[in-house]
PAPAMI-977899 format. One record per residue: x negated, y, z negated of N, C-alpha, C, O in turn; residue in one letter. Coordinates in steps of 0.05 Angstrom, whole numbers. Each point is the difference from the previous one (the first is absolute). Example, Ala and Ser with C-alpha at 12.3 -4.5 7.8 and 13.67 -1.06 7.14 Angstrom:
<recs>
-264	-114	-156	18	24	0	-18	24	0	-21	0	-13	A
28	21	27	-16	24	-1	15	22	-14	-10	22	-4	S
</recs>
This chain:
<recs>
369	34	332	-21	20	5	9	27	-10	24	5	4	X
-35	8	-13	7	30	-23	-6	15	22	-12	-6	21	X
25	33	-29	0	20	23	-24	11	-5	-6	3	-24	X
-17	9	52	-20	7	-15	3	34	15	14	1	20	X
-25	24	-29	13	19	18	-29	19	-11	-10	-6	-22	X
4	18	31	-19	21	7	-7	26	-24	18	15	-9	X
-47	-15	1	7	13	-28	14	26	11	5	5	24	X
2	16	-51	7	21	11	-10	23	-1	15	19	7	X
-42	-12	-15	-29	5	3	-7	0	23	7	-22	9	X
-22	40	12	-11	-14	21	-21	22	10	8	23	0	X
-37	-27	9	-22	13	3	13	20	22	24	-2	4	X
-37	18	8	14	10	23	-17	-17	23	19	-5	15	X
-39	-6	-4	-15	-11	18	-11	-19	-14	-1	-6	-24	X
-12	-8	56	-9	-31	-8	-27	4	22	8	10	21	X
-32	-14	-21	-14	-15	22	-15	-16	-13	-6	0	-23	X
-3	-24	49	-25	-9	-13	-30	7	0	-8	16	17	X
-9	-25	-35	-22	13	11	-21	-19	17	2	-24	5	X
-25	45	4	-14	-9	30	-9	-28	-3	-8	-13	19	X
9	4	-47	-10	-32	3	26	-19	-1	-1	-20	13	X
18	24	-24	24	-15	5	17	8	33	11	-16	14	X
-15	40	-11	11	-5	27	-12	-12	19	14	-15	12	X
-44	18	-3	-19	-18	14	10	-38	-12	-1	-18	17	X
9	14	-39	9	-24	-5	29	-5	17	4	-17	18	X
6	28	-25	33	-4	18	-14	0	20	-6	-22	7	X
-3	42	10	-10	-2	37	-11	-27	4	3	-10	22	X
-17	-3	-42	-15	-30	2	18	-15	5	3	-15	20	X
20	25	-53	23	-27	3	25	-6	17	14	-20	-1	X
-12	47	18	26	-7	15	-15	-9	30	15	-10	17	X
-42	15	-11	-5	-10	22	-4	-34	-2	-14	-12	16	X
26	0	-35	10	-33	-6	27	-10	10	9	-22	-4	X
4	46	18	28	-9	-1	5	9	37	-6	23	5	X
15	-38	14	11	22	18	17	30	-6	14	7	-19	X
-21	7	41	16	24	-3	27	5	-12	5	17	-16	X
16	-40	28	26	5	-3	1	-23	-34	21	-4	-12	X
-45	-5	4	3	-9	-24	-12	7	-22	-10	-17	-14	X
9	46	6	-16	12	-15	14	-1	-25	-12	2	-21	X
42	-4	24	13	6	-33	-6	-23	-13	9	-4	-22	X
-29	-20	39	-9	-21	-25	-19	12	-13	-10	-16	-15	X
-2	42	14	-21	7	-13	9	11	-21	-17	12	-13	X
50	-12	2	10	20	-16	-10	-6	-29	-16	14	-12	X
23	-29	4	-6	-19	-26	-36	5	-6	-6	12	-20	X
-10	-20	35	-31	19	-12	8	16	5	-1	0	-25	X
12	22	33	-6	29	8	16	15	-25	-7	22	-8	X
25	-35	-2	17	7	-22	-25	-4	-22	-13	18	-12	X
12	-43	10	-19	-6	-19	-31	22	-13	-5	9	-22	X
-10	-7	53	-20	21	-8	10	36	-4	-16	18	-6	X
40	-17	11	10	24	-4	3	-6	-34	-12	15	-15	X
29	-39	1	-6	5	-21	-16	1	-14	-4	16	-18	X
-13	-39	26	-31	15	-16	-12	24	6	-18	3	-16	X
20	12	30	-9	24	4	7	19	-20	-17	13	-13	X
50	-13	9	21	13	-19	3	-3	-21	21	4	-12	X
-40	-13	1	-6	-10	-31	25	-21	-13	10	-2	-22	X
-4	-12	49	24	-23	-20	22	-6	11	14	-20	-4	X
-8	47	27	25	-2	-2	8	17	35	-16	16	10	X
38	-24	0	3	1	28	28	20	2	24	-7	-2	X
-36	45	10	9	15	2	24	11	29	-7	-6	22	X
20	13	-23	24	1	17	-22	19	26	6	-13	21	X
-22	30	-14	-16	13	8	-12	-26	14	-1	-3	24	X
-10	-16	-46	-22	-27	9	19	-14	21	-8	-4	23	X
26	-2	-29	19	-22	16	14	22	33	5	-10	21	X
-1	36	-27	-6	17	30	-29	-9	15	-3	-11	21	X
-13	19	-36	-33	-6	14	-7	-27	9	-19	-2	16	X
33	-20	-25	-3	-24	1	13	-9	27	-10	-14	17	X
38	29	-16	25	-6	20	-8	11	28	6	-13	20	X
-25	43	-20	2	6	27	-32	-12	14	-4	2	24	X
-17	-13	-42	-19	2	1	3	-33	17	-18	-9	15	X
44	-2	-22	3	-28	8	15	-2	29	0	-20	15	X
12	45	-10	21	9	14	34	-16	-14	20	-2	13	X
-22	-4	-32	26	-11	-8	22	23	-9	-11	20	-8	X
38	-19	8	20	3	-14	-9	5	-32	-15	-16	-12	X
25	39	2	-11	9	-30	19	-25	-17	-10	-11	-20	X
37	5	29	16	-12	-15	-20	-38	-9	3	-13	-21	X
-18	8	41	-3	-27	6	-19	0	-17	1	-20	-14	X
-28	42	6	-14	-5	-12	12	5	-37	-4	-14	-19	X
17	35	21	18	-4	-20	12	-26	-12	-4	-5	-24	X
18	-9	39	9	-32	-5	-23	-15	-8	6	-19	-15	X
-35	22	22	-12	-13	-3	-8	7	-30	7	-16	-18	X
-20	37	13	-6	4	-22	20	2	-32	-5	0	-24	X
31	3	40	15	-3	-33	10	-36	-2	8	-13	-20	X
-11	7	41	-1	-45	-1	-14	7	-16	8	10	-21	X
-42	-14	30	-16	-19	-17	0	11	-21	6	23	4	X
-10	-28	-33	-6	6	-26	-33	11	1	-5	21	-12	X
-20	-37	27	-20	9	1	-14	31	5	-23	10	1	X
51	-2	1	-4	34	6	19	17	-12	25	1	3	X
-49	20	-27	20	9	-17	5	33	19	-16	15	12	X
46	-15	-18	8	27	7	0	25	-27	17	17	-7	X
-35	-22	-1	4	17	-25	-33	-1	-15	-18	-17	2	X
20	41	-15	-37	2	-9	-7	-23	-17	18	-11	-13	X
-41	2	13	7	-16	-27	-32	6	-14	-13	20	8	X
1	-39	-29	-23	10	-15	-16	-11	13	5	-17	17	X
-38	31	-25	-27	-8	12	4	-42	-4	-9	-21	11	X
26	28	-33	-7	-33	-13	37	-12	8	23	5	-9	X
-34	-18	26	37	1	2	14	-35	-7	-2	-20	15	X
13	20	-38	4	-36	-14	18	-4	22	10	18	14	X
-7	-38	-12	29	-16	10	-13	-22	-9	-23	-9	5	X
46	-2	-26	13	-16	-18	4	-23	11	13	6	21	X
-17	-33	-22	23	-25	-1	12	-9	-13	-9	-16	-16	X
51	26	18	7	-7	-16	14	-29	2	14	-9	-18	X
-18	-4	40	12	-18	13	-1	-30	-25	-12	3	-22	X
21	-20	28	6	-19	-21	-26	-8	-20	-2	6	-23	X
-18	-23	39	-25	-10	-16	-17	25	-6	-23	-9	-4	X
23	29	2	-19	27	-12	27	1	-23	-12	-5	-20	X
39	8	13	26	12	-17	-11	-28	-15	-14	2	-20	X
18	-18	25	-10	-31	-25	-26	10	-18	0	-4	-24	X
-22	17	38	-19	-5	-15	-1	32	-4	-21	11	8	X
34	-1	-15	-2	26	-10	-5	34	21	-15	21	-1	X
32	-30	14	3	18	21	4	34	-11	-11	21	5	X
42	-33	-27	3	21	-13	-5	26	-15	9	23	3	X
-29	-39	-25	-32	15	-7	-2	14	15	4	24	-4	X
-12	-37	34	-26	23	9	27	24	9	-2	24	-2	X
12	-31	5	25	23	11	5	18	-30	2	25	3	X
0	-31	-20	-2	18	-23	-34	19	-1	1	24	-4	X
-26	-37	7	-9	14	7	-3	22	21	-11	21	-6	X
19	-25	28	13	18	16	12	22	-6	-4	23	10	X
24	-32	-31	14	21	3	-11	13	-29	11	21	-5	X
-24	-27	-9	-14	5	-22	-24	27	9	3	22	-9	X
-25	-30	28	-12	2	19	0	35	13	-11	22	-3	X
34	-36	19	0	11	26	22	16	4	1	22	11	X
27	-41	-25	24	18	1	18	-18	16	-4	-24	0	X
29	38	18	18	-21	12	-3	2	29	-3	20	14	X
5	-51	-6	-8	-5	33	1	25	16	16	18	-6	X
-32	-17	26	-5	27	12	-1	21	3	6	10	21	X
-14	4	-47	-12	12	-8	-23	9	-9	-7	-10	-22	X
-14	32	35	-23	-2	0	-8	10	-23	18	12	-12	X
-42	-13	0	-7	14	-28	-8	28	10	-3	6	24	X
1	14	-51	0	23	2	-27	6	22	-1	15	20	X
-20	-35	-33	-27	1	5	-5	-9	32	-20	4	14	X
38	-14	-8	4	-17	39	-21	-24	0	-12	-8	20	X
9	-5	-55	-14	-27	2	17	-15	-2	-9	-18	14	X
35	10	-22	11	-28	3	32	5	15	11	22	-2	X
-1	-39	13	22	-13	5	-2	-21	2	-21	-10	9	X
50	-11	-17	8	-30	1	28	-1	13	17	18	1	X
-15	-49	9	23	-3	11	1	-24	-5	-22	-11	-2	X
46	-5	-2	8	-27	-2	3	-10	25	18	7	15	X
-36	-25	-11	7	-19	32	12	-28	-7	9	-9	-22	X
-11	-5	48	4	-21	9	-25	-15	1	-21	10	7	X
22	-39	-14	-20	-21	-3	-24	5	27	4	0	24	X
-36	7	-45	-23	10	22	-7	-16	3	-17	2	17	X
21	-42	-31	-17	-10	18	-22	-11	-22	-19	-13	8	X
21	19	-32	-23	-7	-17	12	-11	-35	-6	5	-24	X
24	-21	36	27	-25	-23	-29	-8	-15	-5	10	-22	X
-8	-25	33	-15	-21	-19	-13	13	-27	-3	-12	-22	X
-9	52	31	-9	11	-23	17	22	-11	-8	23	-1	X
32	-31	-8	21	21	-4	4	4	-31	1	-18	-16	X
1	40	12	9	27	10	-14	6	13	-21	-13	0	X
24	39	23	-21	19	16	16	12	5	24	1	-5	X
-47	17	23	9	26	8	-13	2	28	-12	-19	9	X
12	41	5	-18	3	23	-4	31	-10	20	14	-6	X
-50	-3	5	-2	37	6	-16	6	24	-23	-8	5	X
34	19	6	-13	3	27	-11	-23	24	19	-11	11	X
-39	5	-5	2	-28	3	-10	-26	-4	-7	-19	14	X
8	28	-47	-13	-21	-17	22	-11	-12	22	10	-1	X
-29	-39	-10	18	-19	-20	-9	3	-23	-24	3	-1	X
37	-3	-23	-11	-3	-33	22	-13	-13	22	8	-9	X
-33	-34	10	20	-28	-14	-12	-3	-28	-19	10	-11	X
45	-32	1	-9	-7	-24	-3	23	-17	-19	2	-15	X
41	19	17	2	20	-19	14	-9	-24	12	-22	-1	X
-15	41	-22	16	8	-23	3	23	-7	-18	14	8	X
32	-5	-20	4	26	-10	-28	9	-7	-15	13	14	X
13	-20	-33	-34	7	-15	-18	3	31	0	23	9	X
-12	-40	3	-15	2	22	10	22	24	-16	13	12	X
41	-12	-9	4	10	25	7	35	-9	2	17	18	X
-1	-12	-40	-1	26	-14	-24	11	2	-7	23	2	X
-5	-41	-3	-32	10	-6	-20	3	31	-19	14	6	X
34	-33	5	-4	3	40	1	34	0	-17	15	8	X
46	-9	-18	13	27	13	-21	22	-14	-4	23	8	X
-6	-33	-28	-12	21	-18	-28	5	14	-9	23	-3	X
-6	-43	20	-17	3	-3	0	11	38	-17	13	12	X
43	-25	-1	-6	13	25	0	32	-5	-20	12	7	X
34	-4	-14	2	29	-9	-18	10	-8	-3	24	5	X
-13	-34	-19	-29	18	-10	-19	-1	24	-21	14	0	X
29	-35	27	-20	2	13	-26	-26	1	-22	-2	9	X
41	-17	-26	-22	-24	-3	0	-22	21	14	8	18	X
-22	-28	-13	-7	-6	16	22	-34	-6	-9	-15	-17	X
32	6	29	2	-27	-10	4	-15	12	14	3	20	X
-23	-23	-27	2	-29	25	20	-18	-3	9	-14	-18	X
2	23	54	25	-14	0	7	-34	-6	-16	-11	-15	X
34	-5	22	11	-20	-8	-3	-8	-23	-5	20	-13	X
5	-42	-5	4	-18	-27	0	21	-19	-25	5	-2	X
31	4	-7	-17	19	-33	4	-23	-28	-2	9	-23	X
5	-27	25	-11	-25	-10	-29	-13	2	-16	12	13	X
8	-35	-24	-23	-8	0	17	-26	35	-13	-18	11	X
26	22	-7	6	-14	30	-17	1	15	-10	22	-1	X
-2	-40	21	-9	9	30	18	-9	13	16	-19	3	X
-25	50	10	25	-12	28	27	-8	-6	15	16	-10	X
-6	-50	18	30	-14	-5	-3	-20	-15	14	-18	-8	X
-37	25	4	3	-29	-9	10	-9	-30	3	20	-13	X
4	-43	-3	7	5	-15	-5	11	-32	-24	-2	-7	X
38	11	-9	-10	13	-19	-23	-15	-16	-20	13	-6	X
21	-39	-1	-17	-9	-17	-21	-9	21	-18	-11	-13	X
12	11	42	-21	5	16	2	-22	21	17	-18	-1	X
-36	19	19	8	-17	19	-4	-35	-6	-14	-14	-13	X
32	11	28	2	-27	-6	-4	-31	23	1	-24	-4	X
-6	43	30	-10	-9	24	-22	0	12	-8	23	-4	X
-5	-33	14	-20	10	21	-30	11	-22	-18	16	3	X
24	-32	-20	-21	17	-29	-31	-22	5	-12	-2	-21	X
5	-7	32	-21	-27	-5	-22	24	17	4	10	23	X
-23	-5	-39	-24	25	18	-15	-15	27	-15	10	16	X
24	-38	-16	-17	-14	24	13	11	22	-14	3	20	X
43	6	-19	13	19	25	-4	22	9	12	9	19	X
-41	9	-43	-6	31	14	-29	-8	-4	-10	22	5	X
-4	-32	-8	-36	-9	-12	-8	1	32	-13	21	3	X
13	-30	16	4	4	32	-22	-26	1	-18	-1	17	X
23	-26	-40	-10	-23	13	4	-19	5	-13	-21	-1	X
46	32	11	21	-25	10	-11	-11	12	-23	5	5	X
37	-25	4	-15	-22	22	19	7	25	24	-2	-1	X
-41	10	24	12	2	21	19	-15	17	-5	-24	-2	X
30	31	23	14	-24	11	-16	-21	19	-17	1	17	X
35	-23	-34	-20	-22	14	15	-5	32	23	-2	9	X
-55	3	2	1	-5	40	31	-26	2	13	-11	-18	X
-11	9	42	11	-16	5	-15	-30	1	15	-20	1	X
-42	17	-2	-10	-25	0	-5	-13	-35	-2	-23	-7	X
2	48	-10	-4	-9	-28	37	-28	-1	2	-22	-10	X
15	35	22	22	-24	-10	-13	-29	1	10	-20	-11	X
-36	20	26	-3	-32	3	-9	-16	-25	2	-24	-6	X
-13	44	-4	-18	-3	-22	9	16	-28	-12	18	-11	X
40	-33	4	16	18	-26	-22	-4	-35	-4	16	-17	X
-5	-44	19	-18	-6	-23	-23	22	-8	-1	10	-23	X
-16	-3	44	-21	26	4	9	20	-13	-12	7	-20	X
34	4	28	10	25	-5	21	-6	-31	4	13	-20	X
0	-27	25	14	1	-30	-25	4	-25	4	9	-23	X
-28	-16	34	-15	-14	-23	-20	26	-15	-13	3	-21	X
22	15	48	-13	33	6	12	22	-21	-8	13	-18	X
27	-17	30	22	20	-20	0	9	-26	-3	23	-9	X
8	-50	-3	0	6	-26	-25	10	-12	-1	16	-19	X
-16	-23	28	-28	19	-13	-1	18	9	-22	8	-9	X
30	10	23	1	31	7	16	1	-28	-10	7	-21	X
40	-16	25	9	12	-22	-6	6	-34	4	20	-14	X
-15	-52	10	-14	-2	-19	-21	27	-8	2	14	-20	X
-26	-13	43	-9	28	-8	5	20	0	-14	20	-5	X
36	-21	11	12	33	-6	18	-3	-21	18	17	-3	X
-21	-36	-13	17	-1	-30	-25	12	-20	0	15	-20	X
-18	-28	34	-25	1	-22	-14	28	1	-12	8	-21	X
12	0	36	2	30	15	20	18	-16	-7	23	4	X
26	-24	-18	15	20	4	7	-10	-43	11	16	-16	X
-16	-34	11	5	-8	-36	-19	-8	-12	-17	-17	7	X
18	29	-23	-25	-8	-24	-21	28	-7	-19	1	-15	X
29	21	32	-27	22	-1	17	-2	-33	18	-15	-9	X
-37	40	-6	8	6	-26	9	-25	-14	-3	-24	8	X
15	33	-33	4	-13	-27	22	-9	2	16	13	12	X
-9	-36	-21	31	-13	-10	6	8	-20	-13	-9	-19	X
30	25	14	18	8	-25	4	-26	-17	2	-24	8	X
-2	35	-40	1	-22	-13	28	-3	-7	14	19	-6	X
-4	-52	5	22	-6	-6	14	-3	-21	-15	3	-20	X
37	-7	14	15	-15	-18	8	-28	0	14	-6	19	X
-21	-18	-38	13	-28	9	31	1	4	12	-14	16	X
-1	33	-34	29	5	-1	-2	31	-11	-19	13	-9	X
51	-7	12	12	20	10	5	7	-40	10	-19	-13	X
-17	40	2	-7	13	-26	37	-11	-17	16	17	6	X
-12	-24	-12	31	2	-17	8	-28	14	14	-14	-14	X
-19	7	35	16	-21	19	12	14	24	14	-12	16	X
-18	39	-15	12	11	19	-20	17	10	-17	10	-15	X
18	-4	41	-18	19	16	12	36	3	19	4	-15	X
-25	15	27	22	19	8	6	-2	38	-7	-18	16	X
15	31	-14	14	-6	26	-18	19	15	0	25	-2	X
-18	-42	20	-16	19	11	5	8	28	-15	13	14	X
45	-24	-6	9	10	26	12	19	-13	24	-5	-1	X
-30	33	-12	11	18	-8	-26	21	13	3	24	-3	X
-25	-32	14	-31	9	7	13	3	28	11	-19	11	X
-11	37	-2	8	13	38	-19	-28	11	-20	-6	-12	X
28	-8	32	-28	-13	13	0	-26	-11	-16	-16	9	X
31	9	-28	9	-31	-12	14	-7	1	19	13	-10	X
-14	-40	23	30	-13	10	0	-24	-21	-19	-2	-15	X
36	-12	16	-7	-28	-10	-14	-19	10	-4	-21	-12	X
-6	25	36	-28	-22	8	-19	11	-14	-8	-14	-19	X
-9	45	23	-15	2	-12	-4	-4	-38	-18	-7	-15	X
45	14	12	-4	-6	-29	-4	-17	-7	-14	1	-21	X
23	-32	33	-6	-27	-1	-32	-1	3	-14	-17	-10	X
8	29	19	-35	-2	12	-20	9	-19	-22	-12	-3	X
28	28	-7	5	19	-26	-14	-10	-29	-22	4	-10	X
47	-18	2	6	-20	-19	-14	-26	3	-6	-13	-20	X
2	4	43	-20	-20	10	-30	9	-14	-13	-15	-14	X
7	36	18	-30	15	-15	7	4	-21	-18	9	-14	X
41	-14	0	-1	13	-37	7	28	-6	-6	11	-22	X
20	3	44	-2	29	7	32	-7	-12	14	-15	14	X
-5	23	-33	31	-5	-11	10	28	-18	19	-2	-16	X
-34	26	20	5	26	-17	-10	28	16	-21	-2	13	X
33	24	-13	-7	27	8	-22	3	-12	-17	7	16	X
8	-8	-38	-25	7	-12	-23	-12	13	-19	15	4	X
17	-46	5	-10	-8	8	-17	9	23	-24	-4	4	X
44	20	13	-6	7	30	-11	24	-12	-24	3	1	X
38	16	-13	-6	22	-11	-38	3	-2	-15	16	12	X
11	-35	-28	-29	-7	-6	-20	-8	21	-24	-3	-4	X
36	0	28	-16	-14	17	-23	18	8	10	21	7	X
-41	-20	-4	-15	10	17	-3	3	24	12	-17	14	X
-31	39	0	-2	1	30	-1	-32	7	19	-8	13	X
-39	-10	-20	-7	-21	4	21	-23	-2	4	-19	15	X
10	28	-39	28	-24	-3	20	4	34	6	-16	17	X
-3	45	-20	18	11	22	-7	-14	31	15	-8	17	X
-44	8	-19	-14	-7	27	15	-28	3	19	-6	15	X
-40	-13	-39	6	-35	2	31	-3	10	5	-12	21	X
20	26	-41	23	-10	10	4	14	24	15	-13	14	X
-22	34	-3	13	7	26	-3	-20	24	16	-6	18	X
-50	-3	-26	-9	-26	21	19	-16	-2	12	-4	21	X
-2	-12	-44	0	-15	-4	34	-6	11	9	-21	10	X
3	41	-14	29	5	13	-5	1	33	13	-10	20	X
-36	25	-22	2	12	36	0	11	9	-8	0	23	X
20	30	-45	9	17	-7	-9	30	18	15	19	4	X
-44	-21	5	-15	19	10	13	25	-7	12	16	14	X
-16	-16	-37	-1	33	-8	23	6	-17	4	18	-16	X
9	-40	23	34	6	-11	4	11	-32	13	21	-2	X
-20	-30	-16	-11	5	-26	0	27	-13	14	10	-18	X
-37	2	37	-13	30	-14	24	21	25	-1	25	-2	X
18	-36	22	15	18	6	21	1	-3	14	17	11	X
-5	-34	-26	34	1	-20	-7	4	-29	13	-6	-19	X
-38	17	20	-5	10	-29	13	-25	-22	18	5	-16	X
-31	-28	19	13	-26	-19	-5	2	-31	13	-12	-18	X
-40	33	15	-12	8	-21	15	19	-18	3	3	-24	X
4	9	45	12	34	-16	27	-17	-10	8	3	-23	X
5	-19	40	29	-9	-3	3	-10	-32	12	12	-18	X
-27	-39	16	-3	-25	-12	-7	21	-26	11	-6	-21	X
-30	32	20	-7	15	-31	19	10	-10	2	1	-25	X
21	11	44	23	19	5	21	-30	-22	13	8	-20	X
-15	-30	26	23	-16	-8	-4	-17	-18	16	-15	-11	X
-44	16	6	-10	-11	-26	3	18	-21	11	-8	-20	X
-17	26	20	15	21	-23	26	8	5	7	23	-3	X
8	-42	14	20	-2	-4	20	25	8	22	4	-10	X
-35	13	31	16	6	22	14	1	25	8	-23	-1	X
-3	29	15	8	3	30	-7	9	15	-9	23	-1	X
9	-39	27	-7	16	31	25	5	18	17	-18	0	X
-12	38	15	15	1	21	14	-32	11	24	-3	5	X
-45	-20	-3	4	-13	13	12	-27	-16	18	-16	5	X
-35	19	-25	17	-12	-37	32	5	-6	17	-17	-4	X
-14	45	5	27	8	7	16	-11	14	23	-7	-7	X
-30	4	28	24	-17	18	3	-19	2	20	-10	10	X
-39	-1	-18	3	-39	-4	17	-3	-17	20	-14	3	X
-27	32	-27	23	-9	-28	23	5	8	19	-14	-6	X
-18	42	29	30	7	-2	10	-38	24	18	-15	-9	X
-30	11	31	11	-16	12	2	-34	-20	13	-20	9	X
-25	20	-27	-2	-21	-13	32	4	-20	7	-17	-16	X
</recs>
């Protein structure tokens, strides 16, 4: 554990104001009398948010007598946890993961942006919009690299992307946290691969069967499958089928798990339709787009990993972000 010690800057006073203190009066009447210093940890907490970031030697007096505790005890408390910075930091404040699975997938980068950026760990900018700090694993391995700013996540960075985060928080723009990939959520890069059949959100499951249907398993079996059935028919065939190929142009196809959102099942699925080239997809209409999204399952999946923009992007024979890293891991 690193020594953590008190900036050397310090406001002259601390209070809270009339809506945060009415909050403490709420929150310590949760605790008996002689157990109020469990209230230290929120009380630290909304003092730092009050303080724009950061938990002032003044704050941790106000904190101590307001608790009736020992100044030293709340002291101990606040230079332990890491969750409380003793020192100013920016409106936008990074902390980094440099911990193992974010350092594999390019941890480093974003730390060159940083310091590209922003300058060297804690240190605020001239402007009092950024500071970064290198932490310890936040908890979000599966979409790494990240970062945490304030108390948002923004995974699935790169240099290019996560430069352009900083650029745009700074002007004041508006950006939405987690994936900055065509990712949802965790799931995996070339898209989900579970739980995908639309008869599971359509809401015309078949309800649990009573305890008297066990007598009668033939009935209910015979039920089922035609729910499901219509909700196949329901959900494939709107729009046009893209037109195929019998085979793949030269004897060879291009590798269309190079498309964000294509794994090798789908591509198999793919190729099953004659779909064996970027150009191909490239060309597809609203209507092509529709038929295969049914026809995968896809609900929507298609027009929001941009499969169109990708597949034009690599048929003229360039690159995507996400092209890039396949080759490099290939």
């Amino acid at each position: 554990m690193s020594v953590r010690r008190l900036d050397a800057h310090q406001p002259a006073n601390f209070r809270l104001t009339a809506d945060n203190l009415k909050w403490a009066r709420d929150l310590v009447k949760n605790y008996p009398k002689e157990r109020r210093a469990s209230a230290v940890i929120p009380l630290l907490w909304r003092a730092q948010e009050q303080n724009e970031g950061w938990v002032s030697e003044p704050a941790l007096r106000y904190v101590a007598d307001f608790l009736d505790m020992p100044y030293i005890r709340v002291y101990e408390v606040a230079t332990f946890y890491t969750m409380f910075n003793l020192s100013p930091v920016g409106k936008h404040y990074v902390q980094l993961c440099g911990t193992t699975p974010c350092w594999l997938r390019g941890a480093d980068d974003i730390k060159a942006v940083c310091r590209k950026v922003i300058g060297e760990q804690g240190k605020v900018t001239d402007d009092g919009m950024f500071s970064w700090l290198e932490v310890e694993c936040l908890g979000a391995c599966v979409n790494a690299p990240m970062v945490q700013i304030n108390k948002d996540y923004y995974e699935d960075l790169t240099a290019e992307n996560f430069e352009q985060l900083l650029m745009d928080l700074k002007a004041g723009k508006k950006v939405k946290p987690g994936p900055q990939n065509t990712r949802h959520s965790s799931e995996p890069e070339e898209g989900a691969l579970t739980l995908i059949d639309p008869a599971l959100y359509n809401g015309k499951a078949a309800p649990a069967a009573k305890p008297k249907a066990a007598a009668r398993p033939k009935a209910a079996a015979k039920k089922a499958p035609a729910k499901a059935d219509t909700a196949k028919v329901d959900t494939a065939g709107a729009g046009t089928k893209p037109r195929g190929l019998k085979a793949a142009r030269g004897g060879r196809g291009d590798d269309l798990k190079k498309i964000s959102g294509v794994g090798p099942k789908i591509e198999g699925l793919l190729q099953g339709l004659g779909i064996f080239h970027f150009d191909q997809i490239a060309k597809w209409t609203a209507d092509n787009v529709s038929w295969v999204d049914g026809y995968l399952k896809f609900k929507g999946r298609i027009a929001r990993e941009n499969w169109i923009e990708q597949a034009t992007t690599l048929a003229a024979g360039g690159e995507t972000e996400f092209s890039k890293r396949t080759s490099k891991k290939g």
